[in-house]
Every structure is written in structure tokens, then in C-alpha cells.
C-alpha positions in Angstrom: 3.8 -16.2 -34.8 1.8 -13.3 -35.6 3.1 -9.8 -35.5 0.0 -7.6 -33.7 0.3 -3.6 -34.0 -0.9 -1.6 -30.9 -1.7 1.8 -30.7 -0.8 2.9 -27.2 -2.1 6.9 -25.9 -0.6 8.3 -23.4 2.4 11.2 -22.5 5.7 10.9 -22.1 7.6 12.3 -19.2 11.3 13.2 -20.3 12.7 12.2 -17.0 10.8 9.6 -14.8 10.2 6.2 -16.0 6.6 6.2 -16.5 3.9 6.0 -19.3 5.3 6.2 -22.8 8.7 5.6 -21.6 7.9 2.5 -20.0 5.1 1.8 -22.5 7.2 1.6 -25.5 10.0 -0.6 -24.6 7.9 -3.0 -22.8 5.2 -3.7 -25.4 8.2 -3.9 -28.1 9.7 -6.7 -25.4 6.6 -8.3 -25.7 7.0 -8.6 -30.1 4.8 -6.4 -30.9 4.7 -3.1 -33.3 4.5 -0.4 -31.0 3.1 2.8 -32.4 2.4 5.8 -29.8 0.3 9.0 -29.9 1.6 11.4 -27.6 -0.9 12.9 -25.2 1.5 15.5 -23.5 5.0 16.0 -22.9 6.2 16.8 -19.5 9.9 17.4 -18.4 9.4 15.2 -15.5 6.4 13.1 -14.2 4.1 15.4 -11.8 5.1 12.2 -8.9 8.1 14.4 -6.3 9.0 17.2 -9.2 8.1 20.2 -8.9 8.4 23.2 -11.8 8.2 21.0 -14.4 6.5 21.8 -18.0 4.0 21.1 -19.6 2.8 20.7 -23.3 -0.9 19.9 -24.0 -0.8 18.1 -27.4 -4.8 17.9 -27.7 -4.7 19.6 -30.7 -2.5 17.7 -33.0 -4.9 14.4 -32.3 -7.8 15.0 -35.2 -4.9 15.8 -37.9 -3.4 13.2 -36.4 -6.5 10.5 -36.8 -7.7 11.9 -40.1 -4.0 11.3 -41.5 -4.1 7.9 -40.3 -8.0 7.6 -42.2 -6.7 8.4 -45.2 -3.5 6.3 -45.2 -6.1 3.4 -43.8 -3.8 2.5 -40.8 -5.3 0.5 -38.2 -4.2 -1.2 -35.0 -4.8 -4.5 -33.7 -5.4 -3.1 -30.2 -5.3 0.4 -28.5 -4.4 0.9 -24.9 -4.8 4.4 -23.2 -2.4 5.7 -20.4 -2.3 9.3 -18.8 -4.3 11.6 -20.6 -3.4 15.6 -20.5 -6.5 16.9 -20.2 -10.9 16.6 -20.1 -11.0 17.9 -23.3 -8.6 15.3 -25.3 -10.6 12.3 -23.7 -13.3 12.7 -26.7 -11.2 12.9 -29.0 -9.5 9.8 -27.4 -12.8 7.9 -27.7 -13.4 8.9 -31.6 -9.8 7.1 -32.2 -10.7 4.2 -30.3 -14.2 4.0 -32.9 -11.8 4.4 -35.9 -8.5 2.8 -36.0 -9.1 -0.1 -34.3 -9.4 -3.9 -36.1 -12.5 -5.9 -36.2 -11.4 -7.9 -32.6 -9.1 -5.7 -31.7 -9.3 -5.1 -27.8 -9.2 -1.4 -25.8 -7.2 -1.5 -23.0 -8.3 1.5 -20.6 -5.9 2.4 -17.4 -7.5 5.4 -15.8 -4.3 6.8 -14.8 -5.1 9.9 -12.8 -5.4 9.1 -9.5 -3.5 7.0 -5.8 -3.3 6.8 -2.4 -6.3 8.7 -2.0 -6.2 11.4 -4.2 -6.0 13.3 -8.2 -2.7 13.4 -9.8 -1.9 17.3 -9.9 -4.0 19.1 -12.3 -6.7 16.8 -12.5 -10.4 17.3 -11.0 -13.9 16.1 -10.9 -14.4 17.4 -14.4 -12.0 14.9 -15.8 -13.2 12.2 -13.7 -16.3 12.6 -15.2 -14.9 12.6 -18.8 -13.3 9.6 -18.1 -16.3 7.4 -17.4 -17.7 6.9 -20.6 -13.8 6.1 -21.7 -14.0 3.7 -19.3 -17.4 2.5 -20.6 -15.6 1.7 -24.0 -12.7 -0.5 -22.5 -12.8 -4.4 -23.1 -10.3 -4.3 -20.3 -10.5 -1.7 -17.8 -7.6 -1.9 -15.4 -7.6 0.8 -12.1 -6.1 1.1 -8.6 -8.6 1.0 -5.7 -8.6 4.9 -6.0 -9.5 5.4 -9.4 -12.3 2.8 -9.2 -13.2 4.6 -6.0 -13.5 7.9 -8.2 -14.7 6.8 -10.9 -17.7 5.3 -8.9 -18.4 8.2 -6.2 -17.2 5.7 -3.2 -15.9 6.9 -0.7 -11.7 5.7 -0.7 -10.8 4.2 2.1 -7.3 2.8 3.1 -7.8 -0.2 4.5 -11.0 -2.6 3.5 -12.3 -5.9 2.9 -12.7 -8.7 0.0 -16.8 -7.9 0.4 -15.4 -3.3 0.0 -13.6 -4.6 -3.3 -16.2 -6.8 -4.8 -18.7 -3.9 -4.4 -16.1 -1.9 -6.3 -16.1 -4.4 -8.9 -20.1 -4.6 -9.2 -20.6 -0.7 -9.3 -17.7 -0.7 -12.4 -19.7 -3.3 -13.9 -22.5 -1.2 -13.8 -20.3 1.9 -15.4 -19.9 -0.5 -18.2 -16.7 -2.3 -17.7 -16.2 -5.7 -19.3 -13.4 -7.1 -17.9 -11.9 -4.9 -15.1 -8.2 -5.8 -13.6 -8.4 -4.0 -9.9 -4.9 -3.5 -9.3 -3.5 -2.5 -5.7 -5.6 -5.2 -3.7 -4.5 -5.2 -0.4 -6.7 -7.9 2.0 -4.5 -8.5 4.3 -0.6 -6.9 5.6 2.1 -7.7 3.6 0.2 -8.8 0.6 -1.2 -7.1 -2.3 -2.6 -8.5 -5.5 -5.1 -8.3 -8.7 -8.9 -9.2 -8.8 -9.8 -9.9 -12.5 -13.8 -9.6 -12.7 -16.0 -10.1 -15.6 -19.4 -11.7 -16.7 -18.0 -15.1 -15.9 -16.6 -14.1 -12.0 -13.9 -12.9 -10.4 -10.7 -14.4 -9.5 -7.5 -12.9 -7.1 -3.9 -13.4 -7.4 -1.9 -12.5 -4.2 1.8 -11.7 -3.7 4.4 -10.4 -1.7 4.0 -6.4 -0.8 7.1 -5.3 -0.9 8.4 -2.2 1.4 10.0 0.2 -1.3 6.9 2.1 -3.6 7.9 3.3 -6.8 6.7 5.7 -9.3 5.5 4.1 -12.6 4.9 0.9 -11.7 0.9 1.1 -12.5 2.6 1.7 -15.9 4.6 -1.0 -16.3 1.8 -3.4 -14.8 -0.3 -1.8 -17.4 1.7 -1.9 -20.0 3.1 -5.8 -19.4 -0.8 -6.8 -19.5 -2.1 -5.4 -22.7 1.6 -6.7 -23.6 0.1 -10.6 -22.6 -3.2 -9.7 -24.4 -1.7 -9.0 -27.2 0.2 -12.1 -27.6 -3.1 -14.2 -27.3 -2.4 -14.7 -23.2 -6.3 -15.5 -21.2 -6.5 -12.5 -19.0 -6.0 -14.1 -15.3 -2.7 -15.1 -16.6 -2.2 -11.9 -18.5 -3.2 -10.3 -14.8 -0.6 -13.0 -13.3 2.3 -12.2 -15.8 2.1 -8.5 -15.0 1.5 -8.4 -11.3 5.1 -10.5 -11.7 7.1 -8.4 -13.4 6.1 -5.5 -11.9 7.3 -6.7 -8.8 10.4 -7.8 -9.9 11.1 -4.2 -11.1 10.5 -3.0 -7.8 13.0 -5.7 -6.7 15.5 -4.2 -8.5 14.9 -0.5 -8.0 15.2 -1.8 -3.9 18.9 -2.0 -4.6 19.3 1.5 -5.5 17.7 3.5 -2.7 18.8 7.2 -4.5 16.1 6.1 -7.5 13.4 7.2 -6.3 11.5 8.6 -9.0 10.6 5.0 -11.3 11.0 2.0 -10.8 14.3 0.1 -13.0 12.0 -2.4 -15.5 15.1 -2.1 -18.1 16.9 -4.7 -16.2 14.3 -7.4 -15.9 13.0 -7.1 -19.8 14.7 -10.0 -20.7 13.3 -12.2 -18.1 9.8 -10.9 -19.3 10.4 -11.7 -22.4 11.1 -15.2 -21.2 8.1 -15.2 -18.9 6.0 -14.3 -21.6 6.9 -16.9 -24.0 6.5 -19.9 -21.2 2.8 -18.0 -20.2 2.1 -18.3 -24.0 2.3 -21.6 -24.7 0.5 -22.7 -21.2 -2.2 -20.0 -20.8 -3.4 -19.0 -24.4 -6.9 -19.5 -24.6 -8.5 -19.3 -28.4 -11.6 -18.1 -26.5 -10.4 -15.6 -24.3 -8.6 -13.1 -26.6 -9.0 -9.9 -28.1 -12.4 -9.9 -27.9 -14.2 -7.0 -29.6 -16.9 -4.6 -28.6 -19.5 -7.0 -29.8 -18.1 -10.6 -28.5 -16.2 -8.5 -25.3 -19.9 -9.2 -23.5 -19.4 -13.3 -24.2 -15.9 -13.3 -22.7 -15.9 -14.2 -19.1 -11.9 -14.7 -17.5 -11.1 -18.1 -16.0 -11.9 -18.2 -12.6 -8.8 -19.9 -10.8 -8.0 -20.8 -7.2 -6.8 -18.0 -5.1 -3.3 -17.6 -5.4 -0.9 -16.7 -2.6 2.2 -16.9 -3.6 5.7 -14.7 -3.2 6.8 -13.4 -6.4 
């Protein structure tokens, strides 16, 4: 079996289980070589803390990229998490143009925004930065709010399938290939995923469980381009994720005092597992790492809706 190298961009929060974190362990669960590049390191995530720090690590990234030109490193994919700031978003598109393989997929989660509203320190400025990032993904993968944003629509709480598929149409129109909408809540006491490309869109449902967690856009993150990696189609990738994820909030239920991430250490093995049975029934030769220039031919498999209970 092959042995990919991602590249995955993002901070890391000391305390908090969320981005590099949870990025790093869960791509390296997946069998692949996990290299990072540190966006920003936080004491805590900015989600319930309050007075924590803050280190901008914007300028360490082109000494960083022309070290990794000259020692002709490059990466089988890149996926971007939280970025610090406006500014370090260009630089984060001029990696993505250099390091990456011929194939080799970007895997953009716009992670700045929920329930209505910017993470702290982030504004209309950096929303606008992060279109053309956006523009660049094979795989864009936002929360209703962030597609919201990143598409001047008005966010609303509760909606329609006819409100998300007009989400999914105007991020086509930013440029998205293949967008995961993650957070798609049709009906109460069910959430899912709407995989959209060129080819259609498809919708996997599940259980909405009562107990929210920090970090788990993260982990779902982080389990796809995990699943892409390893040569899974992307509705299954989609599938795979939206599982574990949910089975890390599971676990976090049972401890109601852990409040600030969600407890995915526990349920890497089954992961693991899951991932090798999704492997040998989902990959599709034609529907992997697609690059920039074959990303526009790749359509995901549109499957019956799923409603099922994770």
C-alpha cells in the first residue's frame, strides 16, 4: 500500500483538542506521513477561554517554503485548517502552487466561522482573503456559516434543502470543485453532509446528537482528507468522517466536565478499522486526488439519501 505525505496548515492550540492537535494524530491513524506547518500557537483555542495568547507565525512561512524549494520536498496533498491571520492566507496559496505533487489534492476548511458568527479576531477583511483560497481547493469543506460568509448570504438558523442547494450553486460559482457542506440540518434531530460537484450532489443524514463540542469541524475535517488520501471516492470519504466524528462526540457525552473538545483519542482505533473496510469497498480509481487540471472532470457519486443513526 502506498505511503502518501500530507502537508497539513493550520495552528495549534496548547490546550483544546482542535486543529493541529487533532490534525496530526488522526491523519497519522489514517497511515499517512503527516508533516505540519504551524499557522499560530495559542495557549487555548479562542472557543470558552478567555486571556489566552497568541503567537502569529506568518513570518516564518516564506523561509519556511523556500527551505523546502531547495531541499525539493513535496507533498502528496495539502490540507489547510485555521489560519492566524489575512495576511498569511497568500502566502498560504503560494505553498499550495509549490509543494504540492502532480495530482496531489488541496483540501480547504475555511475554519473561521459557526453558529452565526467570526471566530474572535477575525473580520470581513479575512473573509475576503479567504475566497480566492477557497477558489484553489479541490475539496472545499465549510459549515453553513462559512459558506454563508464566504458568499454574502444572509445566515439563517433554520432552512431548507432548496436554502442549502443555493449555497452549494453560489460556491460553485466562487470556484469550488467539490464542496463538503458540513452542519446540514433539514429536519430536528438530524444533521448531515451534502457532497456537491460538477457530477451532482448527494446527502448523508445522521443522528444529531444533544452534547456540541469544540473541535469537531476539525476532526471531521481532518478524518476526510484522511479518506482522500488513502484513495477513498469522496461521498464515502464524506460518510467515513461524518461517522467518526460522531462517535467522538459519543464519547465526550460521558464526560460532561470536558467541555472544551471533543475525546477522538479513544475511538482512533475504530477509525482506523473503519477506514480500512471503506478502502477496500469505496475506492474509486477515478475519483481520487484529482489535481487542479483533472479536479474539473471529477464529479462524486451521487448515492441515495442516507438516513441512518450513526
Amino acid at each position: 500500500m502506498p505511503y502518501p505525505r500530507i502537508l497539513t496548515i493550520q495552528d495549534i492550540s496548547c490546550v483544546g483538542q482542535c486543529s493541529l492537535t487533532v490534525a496530526l494524530p488522526v491523519l497519522s491513524a489514517c497511515g499517512l506521513e503527516t508533516c505540519v506547518l504551524p499557522s499560530a500557537v495559542l495557549s487555548t483555542h479562542t472557543g470558552g477561554f478567555t486571556g489566552y495568547t497568541f503567537r502569529d507565525l506568518t513570518d516564518d512561512m516564506p523561509a519556511i517554503l523556500a527551505h523546502w524549494k531547495r531541499e525539493g520536498i513535496l507533498f502528496d496533498g495539502v490540507y489547510t485548517g485555521y489560519l492566524g491571520s489575512a495576511r498569511q492566507i497568500g502566502y498560504v496559496r503560494e505553498i499550495l502552487a509549490a509543494v504540492r505533487r502532480p495530482g496531489a489534492p488541496a483540501i480547504v476548511d475555511p475554519a473561521m466561522a459557526d453558529n452565526g458568527k467570526l471566530y474572535a479576531g477575525f473580520d470581513a477583511a479575512y473573509v475576503a482573503e479567504m475566497r480566492p483560497l477557497c477558489a484553489d481547493a479541490d475539496y472545499l469543506l465549510p459549515n453553513i456559516t462559512e459558506a454563508c460568509l464566504l458568499t454574502d448570504t444572509p445566515w439563517q438558523e433554520t432552512y431548507d434543502r432548496a436554502f442549502a442547494d443555493a449555497l452549494l450553486a453560489r460556491l460553485d460559482a466562487l470556484g469550488a470543485r467539490c464542496t463538503v457542506l458540513t452542519g446540514v440540518s433539514l429536519r430536528a434531530g438530524r444533521t448531515g453532509v451534502m457532497v456537491h460537484s460538477a457530477g451532482g450532489t448527494a446527502y448523508y443524514e445522521h443522528e444529531l446528537l444533544p452534547n456540541s463540542c469544540h473541535g469537531t469541524g476539525d476532526i471531521y475535517a481532518s478524518a476526510f482528507a484522511g479518506a482522500i488520501l488513502r484513495g477513498v471516492a469522496p461521498f464515502a470519504a464524506a460518510r467515513i468522517a461524518a461517522d467518526y466524528t460522531v462517535a467522538c462526540i459519543r464519547a465526550t457525552a460521558a464526560e460532561p466536565g470536558h467541555w472544551y473538545g471533543a475525546k477522538f483519542e479513544p475511538v482512533l482505533p475504530v477509525r482506523a478499522v473503519c477506514l480500512r473496510r471503506a478502502h477496500r469497498r469505496f475506492a474509486d480509481s477515478a475519483a481520487t486526488l484529482p489535481n487542479a487540471g483533472a479536479a474539473r472532470k471529477f464529479s462524486c457519486p451521487i448515492l441515495p439519501k442516507m438516513s441512518r443513526s450513526s
